[in-house]
C-alpha positions, -999 to 999 in steps of 0.1 A, spaced: 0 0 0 17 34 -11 17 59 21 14 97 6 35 122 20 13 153 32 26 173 -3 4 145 -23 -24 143 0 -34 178 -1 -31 176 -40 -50 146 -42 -73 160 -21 -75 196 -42 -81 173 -73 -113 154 -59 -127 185 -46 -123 202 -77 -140 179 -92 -170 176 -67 -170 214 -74 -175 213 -111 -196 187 -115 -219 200 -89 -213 236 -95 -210 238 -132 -241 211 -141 -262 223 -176 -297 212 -177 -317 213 -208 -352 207 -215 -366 217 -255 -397 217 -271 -394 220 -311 -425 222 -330 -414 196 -359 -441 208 -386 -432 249 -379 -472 259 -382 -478 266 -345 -493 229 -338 -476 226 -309 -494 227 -281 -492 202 -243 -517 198 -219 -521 219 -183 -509 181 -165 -475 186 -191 -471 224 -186 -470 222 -150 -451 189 -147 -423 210 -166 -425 240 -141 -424 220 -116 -398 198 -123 -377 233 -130 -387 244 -97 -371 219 -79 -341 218 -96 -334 252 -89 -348 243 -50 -322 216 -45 -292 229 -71 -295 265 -73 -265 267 -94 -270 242 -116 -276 261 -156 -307 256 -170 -315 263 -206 -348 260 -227 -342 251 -263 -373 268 -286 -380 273 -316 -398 307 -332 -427 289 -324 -426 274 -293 -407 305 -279 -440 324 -290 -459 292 -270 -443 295 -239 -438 331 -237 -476 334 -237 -473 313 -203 -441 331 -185 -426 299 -182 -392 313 -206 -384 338 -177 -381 307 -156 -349 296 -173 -314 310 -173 -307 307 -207 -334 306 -237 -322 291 -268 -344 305 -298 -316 296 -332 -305 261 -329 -335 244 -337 -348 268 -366 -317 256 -384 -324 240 -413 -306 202 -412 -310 172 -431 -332 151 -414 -370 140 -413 -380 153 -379 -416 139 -389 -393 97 -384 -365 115 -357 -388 137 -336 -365 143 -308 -337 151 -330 -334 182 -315 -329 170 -279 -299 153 -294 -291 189 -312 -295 207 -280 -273 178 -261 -246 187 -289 -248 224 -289 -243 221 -244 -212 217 -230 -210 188 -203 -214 178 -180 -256 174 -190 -288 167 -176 -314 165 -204 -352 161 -189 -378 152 -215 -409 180 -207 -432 153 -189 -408 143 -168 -417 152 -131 -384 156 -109 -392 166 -74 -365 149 -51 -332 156 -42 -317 129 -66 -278 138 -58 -280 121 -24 -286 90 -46 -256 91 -64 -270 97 -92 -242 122 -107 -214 98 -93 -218 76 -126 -205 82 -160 -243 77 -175 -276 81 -154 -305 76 -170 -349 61 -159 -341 25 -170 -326 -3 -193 -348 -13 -216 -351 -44 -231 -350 -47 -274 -378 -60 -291 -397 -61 -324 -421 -39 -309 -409 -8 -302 -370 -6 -316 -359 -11 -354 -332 -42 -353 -298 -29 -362 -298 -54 -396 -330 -32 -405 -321 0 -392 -289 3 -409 -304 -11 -445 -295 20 -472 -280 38 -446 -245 33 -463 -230 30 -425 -209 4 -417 -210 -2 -381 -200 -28 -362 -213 -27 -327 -216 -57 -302 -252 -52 -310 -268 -66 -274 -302 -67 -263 -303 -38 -246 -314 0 -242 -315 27 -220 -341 53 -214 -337 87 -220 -366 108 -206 -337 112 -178 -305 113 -190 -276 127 -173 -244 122 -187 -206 137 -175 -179 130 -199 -180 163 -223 -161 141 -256 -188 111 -246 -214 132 -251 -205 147 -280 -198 112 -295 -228 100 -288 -250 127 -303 -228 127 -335 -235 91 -336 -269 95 -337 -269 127 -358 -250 109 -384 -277 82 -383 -304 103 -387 -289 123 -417 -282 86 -433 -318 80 -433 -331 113 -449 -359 103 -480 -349 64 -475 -375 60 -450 -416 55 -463 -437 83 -454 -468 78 -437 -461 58 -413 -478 49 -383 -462 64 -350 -451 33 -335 -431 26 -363 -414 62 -365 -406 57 -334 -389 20 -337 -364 50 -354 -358 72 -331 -352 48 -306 -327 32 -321 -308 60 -324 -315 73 -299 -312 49 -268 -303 17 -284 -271 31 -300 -261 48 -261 -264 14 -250 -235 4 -274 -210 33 -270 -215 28 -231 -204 -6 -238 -175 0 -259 -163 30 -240 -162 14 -212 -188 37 -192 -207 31 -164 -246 36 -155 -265 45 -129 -304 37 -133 -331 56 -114 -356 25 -115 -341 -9 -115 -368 -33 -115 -386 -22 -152 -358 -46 -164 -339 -65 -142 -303 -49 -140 -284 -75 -118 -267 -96 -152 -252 -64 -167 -218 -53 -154 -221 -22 -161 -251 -9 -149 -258 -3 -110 -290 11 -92 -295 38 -67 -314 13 -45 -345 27 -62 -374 6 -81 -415 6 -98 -424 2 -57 -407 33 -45 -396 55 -73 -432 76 -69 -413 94 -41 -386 108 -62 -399 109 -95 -431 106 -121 -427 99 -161 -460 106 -177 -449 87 -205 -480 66 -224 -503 85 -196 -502 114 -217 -537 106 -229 -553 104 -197 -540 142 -193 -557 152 -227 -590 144 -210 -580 149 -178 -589 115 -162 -598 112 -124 -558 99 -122 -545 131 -141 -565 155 -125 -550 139 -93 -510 141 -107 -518 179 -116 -531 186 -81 -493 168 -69 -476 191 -95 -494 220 -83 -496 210 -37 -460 197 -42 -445 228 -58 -463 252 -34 -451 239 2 -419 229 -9 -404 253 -31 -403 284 -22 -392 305 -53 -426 326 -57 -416 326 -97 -424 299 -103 -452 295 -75 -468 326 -99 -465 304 -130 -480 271 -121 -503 288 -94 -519 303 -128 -517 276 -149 -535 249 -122 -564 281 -119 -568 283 -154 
């Protein structure tokens, strides 16, 4: 065992709180909303509205220095405006996603969360709008991993393009271990700045291969068998051949314990209600607001009230639960 003189020790010790300090201190989160067809379609729900404001709220509550920046587009700056919920952000990005790039954001609809991931410098938290954050996820241990992200997912015909398909006319030639595996990315918090950026040009690259080689009309589920292959199925292979390691907020919506390289924060479907809510294929149920989604907006709304206590953005979702 080496013994460190007192010289080293203090340096080592400078060098690991250094690094506490800027990963803690110097954290970018993004959220975006990019109207895809550019005609002012876009619109969300009162449950997804305030599920976003919340979810902001809290993450200026528990890490008040952490950057946040909303990625918009001329319309949905226009959308949100109307709301109040741009002042709520430090940064507002209005230029990125007007750009004009060469790929069907009709098949790759969150292309320009992968844009915005590109355009941030890491270390990133990216929050998809209806996810709900409301917990104090550091003392998890959440930022101690490489990769954080909801869950693995597991690959099937249903919902992710097979790589032998997905690749078809795209004139790449990758060669990845190709597992069985995915990771969700509603959450996704990820450290390393040149892993990041390696993984969005991955999947930026795939989604320009793909431009006019993919039938139009297609039904939703199968667009989406797209994005998610890009998306989350190709993180899954770069963590695996750079060596990364991931931390998952639920373990239990696949079963974790066979894969090396993924650990849990001791958090699973029982519990995770206490840190965390994912709308996810609820969304409908806030359309109409069902008995269970007029219940989740009165959470958004009682939780944010008595535990926040930044009357910003108690204004903003105090008007948007009246209205």
């Amino acid at each position: 065992m080496k013994v460190y003189s007192q010289p080293e020790c203090q340096i080592t010790l400078t060098i690991s709180i250094v690094g506490v300090f800027y990963y803690y201190y110097f954290m970018n989160v993004i959220m975006v909303a990019e109207d895809i067809n550019k005609d002012g379609s876009f619109k969300q729900t009162r449950g997804e509205l305030m599920c976003m404001v919340s979810s902001l709220a809290f993450i200026k509550h528990f890490y008040p220095h952490f950057k946040t920046t909303f990625f918009v587009d001329r319309f949905t700056k226009e959308y949100y405006k109307s709301f109040g919920i741009l002042d709520l952000f430090d940064e507002v990005n209005d230029t990125l996603l007007d750009q004009k790039v060469l790929i069907d954001k009709n098949i790759f609809w969150a292309a320009g969360k992968i844009m915005a991931q590109r355009e941030t410098n890491g270390p990133t938290l990216t929050l998809d709008l209806d996810f709900w954050l409301f917990s104090d996820i550091e003392k998890l241990g959440v930022f101690d991993s490489d990769v954080s992200c909801l869950w693995v997912e597991e690959i099937n015909d249903e919902y992710y393009q097979r790589p032998e398909v997905a690749l078809r006319n795209s004139g790449l030639d990758w060669n990845y271990g190709w597992g069985n595996h995915a990771l969700n990315v509603s959450f996704l918090y990820l450290k390393d700045n040149d892993f990041k950026n390696e993984y969005c040009d991955t999947a930026i690259n795939y989604m320009k291969s793909k431009y006019n080689k993919i039938p139009k009309g297609l039904p939703f589920k199968e667009k989406t068998k797209h994005i998610l292959f890009a998306e989350q199925y190709m993180l899954n292979e770069l963590v695996k051949l750079k060596d990364k390691q991931v931390k998952v907020l639920v373990d239990d919506f696949y079963n974790v314990e066979d894969l090396n390289y993924v650990s849990s924060v001791g958090v699973g479907l029982s519990n995770c209600g206490y840190y965390l809510y994912h709308m996810g294929n609820h969304k409908e149920q806030f359309v109409v607001e069902t008995e269970f989604a007029k219940k989740m907006i009165d959470s958004f709304y009682l939780t944010t009230v008595s535990q926040t206590n930044n009357e910003k953005f108690i204004n903003v979702i105090e008007t948007l639960y009246n209205n």
